[in-house]
C-alpha positions in Angstrom: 25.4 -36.9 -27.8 27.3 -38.0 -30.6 30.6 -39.5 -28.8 32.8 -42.4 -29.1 32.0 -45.4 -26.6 35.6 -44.6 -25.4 34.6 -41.0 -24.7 31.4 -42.2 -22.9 32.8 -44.8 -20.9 35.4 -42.3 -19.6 32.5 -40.2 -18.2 30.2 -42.7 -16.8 33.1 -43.8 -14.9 33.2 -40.4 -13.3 29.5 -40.3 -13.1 29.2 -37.3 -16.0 26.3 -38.7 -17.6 24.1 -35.6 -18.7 25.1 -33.2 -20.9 24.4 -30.4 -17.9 27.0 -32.5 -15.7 29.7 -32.2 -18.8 28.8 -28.6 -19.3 30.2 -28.1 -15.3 32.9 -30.1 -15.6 36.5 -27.5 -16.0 39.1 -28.3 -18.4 41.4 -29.6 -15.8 38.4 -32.1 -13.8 38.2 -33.5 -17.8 41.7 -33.8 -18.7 42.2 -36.1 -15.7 40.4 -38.4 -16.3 41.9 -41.5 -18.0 41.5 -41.5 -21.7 40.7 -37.7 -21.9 43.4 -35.6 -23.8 43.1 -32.3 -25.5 41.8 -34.1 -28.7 39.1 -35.5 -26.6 38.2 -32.1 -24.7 37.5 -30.8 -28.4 35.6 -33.8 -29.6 33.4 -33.1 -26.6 33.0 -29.4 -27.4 31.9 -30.3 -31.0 29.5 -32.7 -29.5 28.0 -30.2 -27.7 28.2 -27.6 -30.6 26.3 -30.3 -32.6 23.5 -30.5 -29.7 23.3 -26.2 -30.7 24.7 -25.7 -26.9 27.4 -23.0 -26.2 30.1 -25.2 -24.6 32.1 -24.0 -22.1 35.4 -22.2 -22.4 37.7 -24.9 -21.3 41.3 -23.6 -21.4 44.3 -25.8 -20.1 45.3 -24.0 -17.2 48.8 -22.4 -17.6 51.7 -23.9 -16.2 53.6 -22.4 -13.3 56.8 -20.9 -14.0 59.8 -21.3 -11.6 61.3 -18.6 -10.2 65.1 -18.4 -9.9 66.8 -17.6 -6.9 68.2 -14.6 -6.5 72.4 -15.0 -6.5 73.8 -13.1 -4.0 71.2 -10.2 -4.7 72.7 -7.4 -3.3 71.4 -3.8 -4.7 73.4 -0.7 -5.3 72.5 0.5 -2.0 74.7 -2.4 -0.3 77.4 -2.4 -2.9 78.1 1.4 -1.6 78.0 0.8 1.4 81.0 -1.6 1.3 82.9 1.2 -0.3 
């Protein structure tokens, strides 16, 4: 594969030496890994575009949102009842 010495040092440290053991690897195993960052994910994906693979569909997992607390969540029901 075409890729940067920095790209493939990153992998062989991580023992992703084949182009099979890239192809398993998810977005968020890749964007671990020190060095890797989106731009690298997609200079990967090219790489393996270039080889005429189908790369995977690495997506950056959404982030969780935070739920707020509810304030004093009374409904209707209880509000009536007061009355």
């Amino acid at each position: 594969m075409a890729l940067s010495v920095r790209i493939v040092n990153a992998l062989e440290k991580h023992n992703v030496i084949l182009a099979e053991h890239l192809m398993r690897q998810t977005y968020d195993s890749l964007i671990t890994l020190k060095n890797f960052g989106s731009k690298t994910v997609e200079e990967v994906r090219e790489a393996i575009v270039k080889l005429g693979l189908t790369p995977p569909n690495w997506k950056r997992t959404p982030k969780k949102t935070k739920t707020k607390k509810a304030q004093n969540d009374k409904s209707a029901e209880s509000l009536f009842e007061f009355w």
